[in-house]
PASEBA-1860 file (N, C-alpha, C; in nm, 3 decimals):
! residues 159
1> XXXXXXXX> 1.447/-2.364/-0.735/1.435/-2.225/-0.693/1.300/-2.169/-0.740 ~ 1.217/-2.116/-0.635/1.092/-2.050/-0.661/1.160/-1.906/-0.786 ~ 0.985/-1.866/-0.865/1.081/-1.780/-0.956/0.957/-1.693/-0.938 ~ 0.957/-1.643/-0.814/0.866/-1.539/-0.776/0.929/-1.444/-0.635 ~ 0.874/-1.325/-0.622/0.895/-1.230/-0.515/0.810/-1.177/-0.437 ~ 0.801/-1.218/-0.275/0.613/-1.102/-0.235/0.685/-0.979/-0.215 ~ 0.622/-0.892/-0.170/0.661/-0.759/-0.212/0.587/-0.712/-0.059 ~ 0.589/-0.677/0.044/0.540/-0.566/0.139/0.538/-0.495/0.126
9> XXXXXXXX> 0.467/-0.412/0.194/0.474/-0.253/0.162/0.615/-0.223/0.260 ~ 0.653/-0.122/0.208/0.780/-0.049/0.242/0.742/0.011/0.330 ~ 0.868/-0.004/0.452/0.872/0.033/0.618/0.882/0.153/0.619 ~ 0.928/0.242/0.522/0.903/0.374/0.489/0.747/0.453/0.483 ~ 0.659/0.375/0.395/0.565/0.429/0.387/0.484/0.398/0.509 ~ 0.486/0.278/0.569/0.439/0.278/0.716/0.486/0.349/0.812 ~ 0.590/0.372/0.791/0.674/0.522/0.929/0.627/0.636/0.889 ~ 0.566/0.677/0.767/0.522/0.803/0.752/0.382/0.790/0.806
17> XXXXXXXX> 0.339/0.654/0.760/0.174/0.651/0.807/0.131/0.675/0.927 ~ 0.256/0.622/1.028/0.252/0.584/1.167/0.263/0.745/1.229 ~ 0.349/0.807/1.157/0.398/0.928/1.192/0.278/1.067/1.178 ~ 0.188/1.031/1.041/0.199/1.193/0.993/0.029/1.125/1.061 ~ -0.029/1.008/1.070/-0.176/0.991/1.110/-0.297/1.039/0.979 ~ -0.227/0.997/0.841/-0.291/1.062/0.773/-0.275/0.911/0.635 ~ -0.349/0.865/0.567/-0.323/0.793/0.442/-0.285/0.874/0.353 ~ -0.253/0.816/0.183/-0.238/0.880/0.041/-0.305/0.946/-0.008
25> XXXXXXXX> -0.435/0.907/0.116/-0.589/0.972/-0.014/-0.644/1.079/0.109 ~ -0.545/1.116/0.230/-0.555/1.282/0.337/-0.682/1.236/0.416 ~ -0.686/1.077/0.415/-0.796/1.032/0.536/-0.746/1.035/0.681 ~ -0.822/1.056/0.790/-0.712/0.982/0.920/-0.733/0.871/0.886 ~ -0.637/0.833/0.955/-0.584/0.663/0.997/-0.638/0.660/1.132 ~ -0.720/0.510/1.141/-0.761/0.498/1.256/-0.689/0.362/1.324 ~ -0.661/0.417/1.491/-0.609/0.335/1.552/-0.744/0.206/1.604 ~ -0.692/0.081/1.623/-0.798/-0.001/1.690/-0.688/-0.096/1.741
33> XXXXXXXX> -0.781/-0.165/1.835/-0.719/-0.296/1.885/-0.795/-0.396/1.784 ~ -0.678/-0.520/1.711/-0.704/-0.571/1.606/-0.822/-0.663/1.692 ~ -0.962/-0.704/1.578/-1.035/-0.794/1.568/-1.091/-0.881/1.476 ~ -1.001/-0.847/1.438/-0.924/-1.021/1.330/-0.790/-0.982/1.291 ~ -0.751/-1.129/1.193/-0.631/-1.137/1.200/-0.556/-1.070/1.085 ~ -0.618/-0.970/0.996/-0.519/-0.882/0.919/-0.483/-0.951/0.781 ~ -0.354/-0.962/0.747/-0.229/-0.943/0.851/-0.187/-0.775/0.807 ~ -0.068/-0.771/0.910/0.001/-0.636/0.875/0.093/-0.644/0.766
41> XXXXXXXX> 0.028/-0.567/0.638/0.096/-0.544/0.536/0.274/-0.488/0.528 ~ 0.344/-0.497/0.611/0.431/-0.468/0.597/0.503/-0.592/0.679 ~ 0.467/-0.634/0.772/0.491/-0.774/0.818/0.466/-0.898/0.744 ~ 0.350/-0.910/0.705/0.263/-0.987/0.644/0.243/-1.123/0.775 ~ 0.219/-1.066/0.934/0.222/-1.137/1.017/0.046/-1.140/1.032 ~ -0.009/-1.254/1.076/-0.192/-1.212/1.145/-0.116/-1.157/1.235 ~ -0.239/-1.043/1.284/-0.248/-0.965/1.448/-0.330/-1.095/1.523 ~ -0.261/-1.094/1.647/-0.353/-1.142/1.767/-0.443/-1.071/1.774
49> XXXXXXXX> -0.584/-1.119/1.758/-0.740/-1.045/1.837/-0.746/-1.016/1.972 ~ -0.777/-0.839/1.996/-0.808/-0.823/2.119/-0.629/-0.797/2.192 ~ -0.545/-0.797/2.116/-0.404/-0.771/2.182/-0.345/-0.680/2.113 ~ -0.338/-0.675/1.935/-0.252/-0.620/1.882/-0.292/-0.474/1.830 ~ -0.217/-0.408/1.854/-0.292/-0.283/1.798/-0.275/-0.253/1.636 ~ -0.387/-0.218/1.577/-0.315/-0.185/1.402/-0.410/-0.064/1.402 ~ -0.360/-0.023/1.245/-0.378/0.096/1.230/-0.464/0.108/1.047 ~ -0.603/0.147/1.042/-0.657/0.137/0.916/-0.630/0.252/0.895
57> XXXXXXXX> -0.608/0.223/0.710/-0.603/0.347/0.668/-0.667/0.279/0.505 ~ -0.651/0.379/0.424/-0.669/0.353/0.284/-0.555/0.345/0.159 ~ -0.556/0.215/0.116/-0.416/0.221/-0.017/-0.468/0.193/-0.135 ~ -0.390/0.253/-0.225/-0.368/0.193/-0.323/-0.254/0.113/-0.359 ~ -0.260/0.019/-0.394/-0.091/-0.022/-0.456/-0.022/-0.031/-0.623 ~ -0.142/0.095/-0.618/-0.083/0.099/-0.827/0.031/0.202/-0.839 ~ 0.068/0.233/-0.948/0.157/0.339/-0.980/0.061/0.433/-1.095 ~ 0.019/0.337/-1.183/-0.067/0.430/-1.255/-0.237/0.424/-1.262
65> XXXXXXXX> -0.239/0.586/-1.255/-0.398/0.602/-1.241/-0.443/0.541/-1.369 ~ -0.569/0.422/-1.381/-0.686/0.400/-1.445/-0.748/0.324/-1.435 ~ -0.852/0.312/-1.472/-0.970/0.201/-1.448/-0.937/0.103/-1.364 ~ -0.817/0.013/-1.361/-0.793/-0.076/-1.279/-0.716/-0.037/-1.106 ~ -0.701/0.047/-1.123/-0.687/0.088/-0.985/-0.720/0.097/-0.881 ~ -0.717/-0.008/-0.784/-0.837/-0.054/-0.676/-0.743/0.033/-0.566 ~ -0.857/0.109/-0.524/-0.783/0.150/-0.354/-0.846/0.069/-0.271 ~ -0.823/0.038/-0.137/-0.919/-0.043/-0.023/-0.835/0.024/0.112
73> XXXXXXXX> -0.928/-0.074/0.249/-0.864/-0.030/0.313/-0.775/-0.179/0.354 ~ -0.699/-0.130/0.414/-0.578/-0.196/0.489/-0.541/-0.240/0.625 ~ -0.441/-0.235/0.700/-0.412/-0.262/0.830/-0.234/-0.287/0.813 ~ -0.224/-0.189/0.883/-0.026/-0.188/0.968/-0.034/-0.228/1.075 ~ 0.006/-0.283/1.157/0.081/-0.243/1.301/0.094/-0.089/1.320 ~ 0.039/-0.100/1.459/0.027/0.046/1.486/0.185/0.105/1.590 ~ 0.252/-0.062/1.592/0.413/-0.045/1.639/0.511/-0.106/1.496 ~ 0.622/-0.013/1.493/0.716/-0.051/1.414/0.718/-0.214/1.428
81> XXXXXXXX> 0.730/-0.264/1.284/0.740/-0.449/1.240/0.854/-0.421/1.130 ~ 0.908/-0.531/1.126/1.010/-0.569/1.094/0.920/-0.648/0.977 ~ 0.987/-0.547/0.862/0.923/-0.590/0.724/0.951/-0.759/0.663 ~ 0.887/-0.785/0.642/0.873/-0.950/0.571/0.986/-0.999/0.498 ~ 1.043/-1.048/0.497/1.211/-1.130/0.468/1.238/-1.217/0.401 ~ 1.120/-1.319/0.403/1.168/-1.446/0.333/1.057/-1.436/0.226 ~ 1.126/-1.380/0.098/1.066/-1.319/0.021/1.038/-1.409/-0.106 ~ 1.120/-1.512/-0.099/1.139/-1.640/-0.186/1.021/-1.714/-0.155
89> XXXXXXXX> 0.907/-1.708/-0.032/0.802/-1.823/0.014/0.713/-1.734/0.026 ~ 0.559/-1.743/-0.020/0.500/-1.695/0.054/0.451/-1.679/0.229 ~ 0.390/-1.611/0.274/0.387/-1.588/0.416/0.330/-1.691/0.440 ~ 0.441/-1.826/0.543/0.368/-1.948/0.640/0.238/-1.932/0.695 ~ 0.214/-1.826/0.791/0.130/-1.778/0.837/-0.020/-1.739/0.746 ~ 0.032/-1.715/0.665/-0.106/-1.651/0.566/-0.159/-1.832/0.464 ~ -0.078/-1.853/0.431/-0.091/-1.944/0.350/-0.110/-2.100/0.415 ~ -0.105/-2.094/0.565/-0.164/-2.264/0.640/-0.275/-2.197/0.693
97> XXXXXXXX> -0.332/-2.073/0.684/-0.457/-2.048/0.724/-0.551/-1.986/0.639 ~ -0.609/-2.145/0.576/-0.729/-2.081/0.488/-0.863/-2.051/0.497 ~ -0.861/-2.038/0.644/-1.029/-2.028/0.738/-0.986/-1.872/0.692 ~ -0.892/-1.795/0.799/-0.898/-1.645/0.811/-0.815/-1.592/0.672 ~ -0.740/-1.643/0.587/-0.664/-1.568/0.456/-0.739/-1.684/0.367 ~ -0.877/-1.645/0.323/-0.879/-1.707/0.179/-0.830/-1.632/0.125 ~ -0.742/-1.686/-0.034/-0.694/-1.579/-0.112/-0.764/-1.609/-0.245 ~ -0.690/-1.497/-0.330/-0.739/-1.486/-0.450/-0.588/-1.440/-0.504
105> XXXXXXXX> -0.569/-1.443/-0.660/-0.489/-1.398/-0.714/-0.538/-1.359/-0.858 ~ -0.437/-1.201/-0.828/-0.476/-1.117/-0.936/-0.383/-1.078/-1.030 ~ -0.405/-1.064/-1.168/-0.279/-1.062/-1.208/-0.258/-0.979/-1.322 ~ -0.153/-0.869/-1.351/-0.179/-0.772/-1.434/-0.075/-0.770/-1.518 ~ -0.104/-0.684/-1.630/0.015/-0.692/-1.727/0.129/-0.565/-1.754 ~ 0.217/-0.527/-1.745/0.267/-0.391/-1.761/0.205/-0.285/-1.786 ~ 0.052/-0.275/-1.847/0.040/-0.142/-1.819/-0.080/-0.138/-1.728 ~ -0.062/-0.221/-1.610/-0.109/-0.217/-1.496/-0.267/-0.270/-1.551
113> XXXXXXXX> -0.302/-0.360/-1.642/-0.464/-0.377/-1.667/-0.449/-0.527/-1.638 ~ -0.595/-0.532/-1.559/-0.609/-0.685/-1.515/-0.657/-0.758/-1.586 ~ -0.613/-0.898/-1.631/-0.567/-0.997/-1.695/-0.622/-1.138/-1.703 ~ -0.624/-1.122/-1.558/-0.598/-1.296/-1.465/-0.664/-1.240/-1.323 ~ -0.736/-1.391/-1.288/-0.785/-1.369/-1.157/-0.791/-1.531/-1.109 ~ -0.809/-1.554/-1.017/-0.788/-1.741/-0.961/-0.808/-1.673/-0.801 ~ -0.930/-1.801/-0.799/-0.905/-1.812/-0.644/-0.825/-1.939/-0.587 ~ -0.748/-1.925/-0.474/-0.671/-1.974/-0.439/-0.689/-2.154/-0.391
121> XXXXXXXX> -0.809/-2.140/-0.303/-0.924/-2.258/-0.251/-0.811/-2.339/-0.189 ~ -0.862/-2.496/-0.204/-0.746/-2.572/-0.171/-0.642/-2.586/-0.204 ~ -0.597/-2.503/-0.310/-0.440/-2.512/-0.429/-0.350/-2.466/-0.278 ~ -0.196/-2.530/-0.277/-0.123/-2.429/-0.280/-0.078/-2.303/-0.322 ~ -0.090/-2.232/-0.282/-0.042/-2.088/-0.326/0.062/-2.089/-0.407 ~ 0.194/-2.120/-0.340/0.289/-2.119/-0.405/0.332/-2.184/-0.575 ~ 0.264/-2.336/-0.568/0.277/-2.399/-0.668/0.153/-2.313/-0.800 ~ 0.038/-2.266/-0.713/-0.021/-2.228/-0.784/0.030/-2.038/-0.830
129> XXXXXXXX> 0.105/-2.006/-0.776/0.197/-1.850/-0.806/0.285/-1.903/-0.958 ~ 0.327/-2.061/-0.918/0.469/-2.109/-1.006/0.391/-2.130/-1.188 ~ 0.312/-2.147/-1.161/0.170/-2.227/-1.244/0.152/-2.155/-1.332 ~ 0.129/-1.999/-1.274/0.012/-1.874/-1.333/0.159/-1.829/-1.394 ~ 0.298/-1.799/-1.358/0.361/-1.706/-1.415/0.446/-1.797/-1.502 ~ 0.439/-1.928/-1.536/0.491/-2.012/-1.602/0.390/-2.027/-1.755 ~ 0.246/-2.037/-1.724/0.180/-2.036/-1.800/0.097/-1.891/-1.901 ~ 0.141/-1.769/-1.812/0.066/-1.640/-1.838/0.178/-1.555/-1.858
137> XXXXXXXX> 0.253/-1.546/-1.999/0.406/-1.474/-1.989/0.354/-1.366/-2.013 ~ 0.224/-1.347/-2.026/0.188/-1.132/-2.031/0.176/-1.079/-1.888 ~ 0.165/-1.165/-1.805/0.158/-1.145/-1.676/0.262/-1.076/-1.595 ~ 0.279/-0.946/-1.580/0.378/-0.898/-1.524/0.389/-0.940/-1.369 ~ 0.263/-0.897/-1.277/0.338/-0.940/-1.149/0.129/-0.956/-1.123 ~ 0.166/-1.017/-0.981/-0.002/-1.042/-0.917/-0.023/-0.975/-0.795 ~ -0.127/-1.008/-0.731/-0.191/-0.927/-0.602/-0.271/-1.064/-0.558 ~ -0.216/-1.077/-0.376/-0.284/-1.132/-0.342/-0.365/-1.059/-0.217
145> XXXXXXXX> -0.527/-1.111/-0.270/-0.596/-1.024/-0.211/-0.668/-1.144/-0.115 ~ -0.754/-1.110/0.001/-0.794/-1.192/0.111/-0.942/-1.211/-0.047 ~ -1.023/-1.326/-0.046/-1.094/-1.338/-0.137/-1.230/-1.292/-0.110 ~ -1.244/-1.297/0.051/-1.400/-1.274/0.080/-1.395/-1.082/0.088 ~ -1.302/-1.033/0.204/-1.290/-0.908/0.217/-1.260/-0.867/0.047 ~ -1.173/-0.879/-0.017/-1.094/-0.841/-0.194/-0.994/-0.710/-0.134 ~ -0.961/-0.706/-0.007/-0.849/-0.643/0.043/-0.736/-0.685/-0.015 ~ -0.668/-0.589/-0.020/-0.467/-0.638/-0.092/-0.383/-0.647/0.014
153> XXXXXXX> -0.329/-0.761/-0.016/-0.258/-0.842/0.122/-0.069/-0.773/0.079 ~ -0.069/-0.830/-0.055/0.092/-0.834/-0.097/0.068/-0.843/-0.280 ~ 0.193/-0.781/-0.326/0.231/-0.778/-0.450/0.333/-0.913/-0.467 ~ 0.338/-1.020/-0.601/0.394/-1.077/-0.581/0.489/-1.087/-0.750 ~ 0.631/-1.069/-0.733/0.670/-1.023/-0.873/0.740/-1.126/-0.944 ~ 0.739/-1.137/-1.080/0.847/-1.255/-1.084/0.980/-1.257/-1.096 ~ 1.059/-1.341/-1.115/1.226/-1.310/-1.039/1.287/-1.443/-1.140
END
């Protein structure tokens, strides 16, 4: 049994996003037709280029304000998605494509200060998720971010 969790963003905060046309930080959100592959943070699916529509806006994914608190921007689906499920694996999709999702992993400790950082490269992800929270017990949970963009893809917690 994997002893980790990814975490999407909550279909809630994307229905408000979708809804009110506004981010956390009172930016608009801009609509585009996707031209690359994302993915949509609440899916954690790539967009088709040139088909899918998403929607930028700006996040943070901390709870507490300080120094380590990265906001960036993002990408939803600009149509309701059916939030990410198989929460035990990381995303198939993200993780057999290491041309468009290089990753990185980031990793913080309860009072949200960063810790740990690894890029992903040829490792498996997963074995290398099993690795970091087996070997780093101050490590509360990680962030995987695309490595070239340093966009935040998903939170990943341990379980």
């Amino acid at each position: 049994m994997k002893h980790f969790k990814i975490v999407p963003l909550p279909i809630e905060f994307a229905n408000k996003i979708r809804k009110e046309r506004k981010d956390e930080f009172n930016h608009d959100v801009i609509e585009t037709v996707a031209t690359g592959y994302g993915p949509c943070r609440v899916s954690l699916k790539p967009f088709k280029p040139g088909v899918d529509k998403r929607l930028l806006l700006s996040h943070s994914p901390f709870e507490i304000d300080n120094a380590f608190n990265q906001s960036g921007p993002i990408f939803i689906s600009a149509d309701e998605a059916e939030p990410y499920s198989d929460v035990h694996n990381f995303p198939p999709e993200i993780k057999n494509d290491k041309i468009n999702f290089p990753l990185s992993l980031i990793g913080y400790n309860q009072k949200q200060q960063m810790i740990f950082t690894q890029l992903v490269g040829d490792n498996d992800v997963e074995e290398l998720i099993e690795k970091i929270f087996s070997e780093h017990e101050n490590i509360a949970y990680l962030h995987a971010r695309n490595a070239e963009a340093c966009c935040y893809i998903c939170k990943i917690e341990r379980t």
